[in-house]
C-alpha positions in Angstrom: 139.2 5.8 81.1 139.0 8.8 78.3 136.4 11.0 78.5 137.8 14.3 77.8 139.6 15.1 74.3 140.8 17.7 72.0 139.7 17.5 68.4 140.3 20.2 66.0 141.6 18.3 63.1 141.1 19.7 59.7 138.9 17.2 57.2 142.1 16.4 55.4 143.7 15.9 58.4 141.9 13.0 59.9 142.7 10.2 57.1 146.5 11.5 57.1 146.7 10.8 60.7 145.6 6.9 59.4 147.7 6.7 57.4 145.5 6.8 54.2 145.6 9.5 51.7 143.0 12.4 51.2 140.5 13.1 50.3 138.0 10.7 51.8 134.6 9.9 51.2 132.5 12.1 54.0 129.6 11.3 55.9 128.2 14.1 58.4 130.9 16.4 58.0 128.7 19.2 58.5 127.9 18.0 62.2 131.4 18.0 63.6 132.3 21.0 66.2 135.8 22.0 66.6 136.6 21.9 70.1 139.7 21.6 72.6 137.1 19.7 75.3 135.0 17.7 73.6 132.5 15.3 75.5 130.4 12.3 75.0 127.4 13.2 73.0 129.5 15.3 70.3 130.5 14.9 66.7 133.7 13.4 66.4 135.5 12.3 63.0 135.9 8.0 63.2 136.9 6.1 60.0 135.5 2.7 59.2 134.8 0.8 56.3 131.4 0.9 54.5 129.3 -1.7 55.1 127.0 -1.7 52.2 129.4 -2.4 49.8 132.0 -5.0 49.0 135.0 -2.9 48.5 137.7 -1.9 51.7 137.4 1.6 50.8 137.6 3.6 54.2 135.4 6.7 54.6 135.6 9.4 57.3 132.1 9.3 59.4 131.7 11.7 61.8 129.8 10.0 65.0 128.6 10.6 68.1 131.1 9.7 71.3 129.4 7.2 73.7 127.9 4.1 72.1 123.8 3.5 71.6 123.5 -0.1 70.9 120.9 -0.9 67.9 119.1 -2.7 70.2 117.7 0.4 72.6 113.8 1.3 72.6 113.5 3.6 69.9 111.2 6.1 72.5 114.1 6.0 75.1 116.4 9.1 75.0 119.9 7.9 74.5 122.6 8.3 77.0 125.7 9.0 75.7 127.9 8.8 79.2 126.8 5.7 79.7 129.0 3.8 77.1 131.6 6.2 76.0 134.2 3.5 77.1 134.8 -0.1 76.9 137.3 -2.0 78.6 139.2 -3.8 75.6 139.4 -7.0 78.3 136.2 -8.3 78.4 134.5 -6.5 75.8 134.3 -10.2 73.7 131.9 -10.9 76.8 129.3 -8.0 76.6 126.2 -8.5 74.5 126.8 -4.2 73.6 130.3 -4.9 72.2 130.1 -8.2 71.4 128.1 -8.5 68.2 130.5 -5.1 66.8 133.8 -6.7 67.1 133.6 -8.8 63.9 132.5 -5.9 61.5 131.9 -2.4 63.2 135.8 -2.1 64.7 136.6 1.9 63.4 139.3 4.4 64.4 138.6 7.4 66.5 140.9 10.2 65.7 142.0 12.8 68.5 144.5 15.4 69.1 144.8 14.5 73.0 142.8 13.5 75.6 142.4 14.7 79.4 142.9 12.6 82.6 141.9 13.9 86.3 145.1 12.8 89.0 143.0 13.2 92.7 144.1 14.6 95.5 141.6 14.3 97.9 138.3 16.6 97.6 140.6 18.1 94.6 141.2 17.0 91.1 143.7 18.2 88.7 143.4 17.5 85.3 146.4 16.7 83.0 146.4 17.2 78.8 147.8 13.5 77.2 149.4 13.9 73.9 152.3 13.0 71.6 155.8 15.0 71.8 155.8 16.1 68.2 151.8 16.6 68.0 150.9 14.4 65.7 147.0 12.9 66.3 146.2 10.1 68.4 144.3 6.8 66.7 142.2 5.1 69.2 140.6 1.8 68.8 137.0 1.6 68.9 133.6 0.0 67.8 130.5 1.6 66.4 126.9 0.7 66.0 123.9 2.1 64.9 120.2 3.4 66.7 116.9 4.0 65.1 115.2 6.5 67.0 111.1 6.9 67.0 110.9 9.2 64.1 113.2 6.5 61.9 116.5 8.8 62.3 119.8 6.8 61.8 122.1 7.5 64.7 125.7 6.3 64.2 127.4 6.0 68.0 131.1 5.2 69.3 132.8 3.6 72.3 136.4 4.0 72.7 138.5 1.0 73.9 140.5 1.2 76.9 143.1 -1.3 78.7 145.4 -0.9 81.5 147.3 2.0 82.1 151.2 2.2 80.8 154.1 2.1 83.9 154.8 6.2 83.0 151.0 7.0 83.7 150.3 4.5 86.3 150.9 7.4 88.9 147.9 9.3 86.7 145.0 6.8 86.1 144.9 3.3 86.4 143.1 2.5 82.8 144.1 4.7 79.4 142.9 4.4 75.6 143.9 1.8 73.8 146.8 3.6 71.1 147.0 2.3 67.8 150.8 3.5 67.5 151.8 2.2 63.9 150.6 1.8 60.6 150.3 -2.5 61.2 148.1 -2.1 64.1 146.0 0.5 62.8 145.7 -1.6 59.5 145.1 -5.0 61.4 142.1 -3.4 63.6 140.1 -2.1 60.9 140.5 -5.2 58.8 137.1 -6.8 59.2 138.5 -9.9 57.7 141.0 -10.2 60.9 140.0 -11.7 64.1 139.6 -10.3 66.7 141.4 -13.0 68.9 144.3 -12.3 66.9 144.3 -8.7 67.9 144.8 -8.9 71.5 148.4 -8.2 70.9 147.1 -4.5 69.7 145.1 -3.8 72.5 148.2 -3.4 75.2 149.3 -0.2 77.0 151.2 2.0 75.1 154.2 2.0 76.2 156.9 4.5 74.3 158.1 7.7 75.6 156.8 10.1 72.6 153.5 10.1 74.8 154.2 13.0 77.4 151.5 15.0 79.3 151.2 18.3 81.4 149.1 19.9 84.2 146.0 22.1 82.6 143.4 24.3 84.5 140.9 22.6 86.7 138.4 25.1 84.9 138.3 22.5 81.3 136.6 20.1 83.9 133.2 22.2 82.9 131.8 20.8 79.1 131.1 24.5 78.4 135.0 25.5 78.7 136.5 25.7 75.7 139.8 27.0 73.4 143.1 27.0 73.8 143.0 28.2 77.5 141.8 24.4 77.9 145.7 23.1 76.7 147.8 25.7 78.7 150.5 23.9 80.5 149.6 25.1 84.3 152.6 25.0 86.7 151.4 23.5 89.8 152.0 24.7 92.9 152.6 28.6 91.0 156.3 27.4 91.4 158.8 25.8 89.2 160.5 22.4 90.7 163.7 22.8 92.6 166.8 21.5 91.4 168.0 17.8 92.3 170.6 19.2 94.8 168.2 21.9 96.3 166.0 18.9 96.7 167.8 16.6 97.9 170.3 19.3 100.2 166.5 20.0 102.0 165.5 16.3 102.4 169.0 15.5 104.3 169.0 19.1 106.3 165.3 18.1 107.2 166.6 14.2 108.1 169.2 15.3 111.0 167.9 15.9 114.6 167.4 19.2 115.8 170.5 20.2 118.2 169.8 22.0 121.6 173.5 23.2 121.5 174.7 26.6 120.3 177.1 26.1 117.0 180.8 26.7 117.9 181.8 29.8 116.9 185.6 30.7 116.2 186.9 33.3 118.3 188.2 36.9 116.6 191.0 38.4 116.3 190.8 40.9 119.4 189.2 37.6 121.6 192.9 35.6 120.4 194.9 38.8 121.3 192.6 39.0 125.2 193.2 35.2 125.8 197.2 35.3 126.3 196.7 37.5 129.2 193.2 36.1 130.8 193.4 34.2 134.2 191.7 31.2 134.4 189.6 30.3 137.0 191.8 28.9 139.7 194.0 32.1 139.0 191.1 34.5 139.3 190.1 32.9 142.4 193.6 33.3 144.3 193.8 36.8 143.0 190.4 38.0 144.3 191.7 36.6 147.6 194.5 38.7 148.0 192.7 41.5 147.3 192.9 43.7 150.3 191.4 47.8 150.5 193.4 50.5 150.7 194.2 52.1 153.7 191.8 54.9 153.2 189.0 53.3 152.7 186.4 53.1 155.4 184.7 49.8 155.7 183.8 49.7 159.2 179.8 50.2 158.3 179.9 48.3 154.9 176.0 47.8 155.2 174.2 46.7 151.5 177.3 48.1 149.9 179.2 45.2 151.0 177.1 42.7 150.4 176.6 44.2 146.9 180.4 44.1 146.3 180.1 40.4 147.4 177.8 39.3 145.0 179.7 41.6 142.4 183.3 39.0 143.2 181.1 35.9 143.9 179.8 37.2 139.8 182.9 37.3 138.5 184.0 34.5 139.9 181.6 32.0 138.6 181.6 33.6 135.1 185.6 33.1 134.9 185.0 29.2 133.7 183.3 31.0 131.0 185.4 34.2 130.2 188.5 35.5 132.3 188.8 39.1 132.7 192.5 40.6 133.8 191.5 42.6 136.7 195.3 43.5 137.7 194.8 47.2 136.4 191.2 47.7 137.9 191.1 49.2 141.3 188.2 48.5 143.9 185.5 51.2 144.8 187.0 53.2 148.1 184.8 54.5 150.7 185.7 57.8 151.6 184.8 59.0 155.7 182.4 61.7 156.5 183.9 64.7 158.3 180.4 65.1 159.9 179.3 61.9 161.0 179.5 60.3 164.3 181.4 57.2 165.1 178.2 55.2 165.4 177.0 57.0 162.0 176.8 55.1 158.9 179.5 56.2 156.5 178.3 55.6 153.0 181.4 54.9 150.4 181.7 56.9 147.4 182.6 55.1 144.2 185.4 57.3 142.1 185.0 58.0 138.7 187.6 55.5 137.2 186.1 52.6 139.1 182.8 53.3 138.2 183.9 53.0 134.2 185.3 49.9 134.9 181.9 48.5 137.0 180.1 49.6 133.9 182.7 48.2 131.5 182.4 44.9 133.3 178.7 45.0 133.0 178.7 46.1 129.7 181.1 43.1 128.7 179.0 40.4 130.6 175.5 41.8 129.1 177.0 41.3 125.9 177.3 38.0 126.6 
């Protein structure tokens, strides 16, 4: 459907777009608004031929959008949303349309026209119009309404068929285009059937017709100006690149892994590994560890089970890292001069061995 449009054509501008040249003979010129949003119930500039006379001489009439058919009760207010369209496919079977299509087809002449995509609760609107801004000529039918007071009203519908396969995604009906000079010329020839014009009456289909995302805030009548054609970026973001797209839609594709990415080893970690035992090794060589002679062990207490869990510690870990322990001595327990046989010696840890405890630790927590 169309029920949105930009019209801000000039007078001369309207029988150009036809392909006829100006000026033209005028009829309610005075009426027409200019407006980037127009609605039904507005002015807009249609050209037709006259009637009244014999001659093919085409005039420029501006009309109101959204047919009044003749036959509506002059006291009745007219409602102008209620036939702003008709569908081009069964128009030949609507007593409204039917009795125009010998002798009232006319051209409706636009700049663009609006259609809402929805999302949802949400719709965005999008401006229709050709690449190198040239008008679009619409096919349509007019009539005309005598109101109570005897006031000639001349009305419009614009014909729509299916959508095109590039707007398909958009709306599933569009206006029917008069893209060349032959069709516009065989549909307001009222000596040409209209059976013979069903060929004019399909979706247009050529790439010059592009379209863009505008603000939602045109959907109000009252919104109007340029502000209502501003190409809107959706989103507030440009579109990624093909390969940013398409890199994110594969990384997104492959399963999440639960284990850690292999990491290559440095150049201090290749110099360690040469002289690292491995775990068998580390194993035989914590065996054959025996204390020095002056070391006390006699009342080992917590100490020595602390020092077992220490070489039960490394001993596990070496499947993960190997450590060279040739150079580190263990902790010595020194004897008290004052204590009794049957006292508790407690062992005092030297200096060099404590580094190397805290060394060791220091190496494991970074791991």
């Amino acid at each position: 459907m169309c029920g949105r449009a930009r019209c801000t054509l000039r007078p001369e501008d309207v029988p150009a777009a036809c392909g006829f040249n100006p000026p033209l003979q005028t009829h309610n010129g005075e009426r027409f608004r200019s407006s980037y949003n127009i609605s039904p119930g507005s002015y807009m500039p249609v050209i037709r031929h006259l009637q009244e006379e014999s001659s093919k001489s085409p005039v420029v009439h501006y009309m109101k959008w959204g047919l009044v058919p003749s036959f509506t009760k002059k006291a009745e207010e007219p409602d102008h949303f209620r036939m702003f369209n008709a569908r081009s496919e069964s128009v030949h079977e609507k007593a409204s349309f039917r009795k125009l299509l010998p002798r009232s087809r006319c051209l409706a002449v636009v700049e663009g026209f609006y259609e809402w995509k929805k999302d949802g609760p949400k719709k965005q609107p999008y401006y229709i119009h050709f690449d190198d801004g040239r008008p679009l000529v619409f096919a349509a039918l007019f009539d005309c309404w005598t109101n109570s007071e005897g006031e000639a009203l001349y009305t419009f519908t614009i014909l729509t068929t299916c959508s095109s396969k590039a707007l398909s995604w958009l709306h599933d009906r569009m206006p029917v285009i008069l893209g060349d000079q032959q069709a516009i010329d065989n549909w307001l020839n009222v000596d040409q059937p209209y059976e013979s014009l069903r060929a004019v009456m399909q979706p247009y289909e050529h790439q010059d017709l592009v379209w863009y995302p505008v603000t939602p805030a045109m959907g109000k009548t009252s919104y109007d100006g340029p502000e209502c054609i501003k190409q809107l970026k959706v989103g507030g973001e440009p579109r990624n690149s093909l390969v940013q797209l398409f890199g994110k839609h594969k990384d997104s594709a492959r399963p999440h892994s639960t284990k850690q990415a292999k990491r290559e080893p440095s150049a201090e970690e290749e110099d360690m590994e040469g002289s690292m035992m491995d775990e068998k090794e580390l194993k035989e060589f914590l065996a054959g560890v025996k204390p020095e002679e002056d070391v006390d062990l006699s009342n080992t207490g917590k100490e020595e089970v602390d020092m077992e869990k220490e070489s039960k510690f490394v001993a596990t870990t070496a499947a993960g890292i190997s450590l060279d322990l040739k150079g580190t001595k263990m902790p010595k327990k020194r004897k008290s001069p004052e204590a009794s046989p049957k006292a508790s010696t407690k062992a005092t840890t030297p200096a060099s061995a404590k580094e190397g405890q805290r060394s060791l630790l220091a190496f494991f927590g970074k791991q």
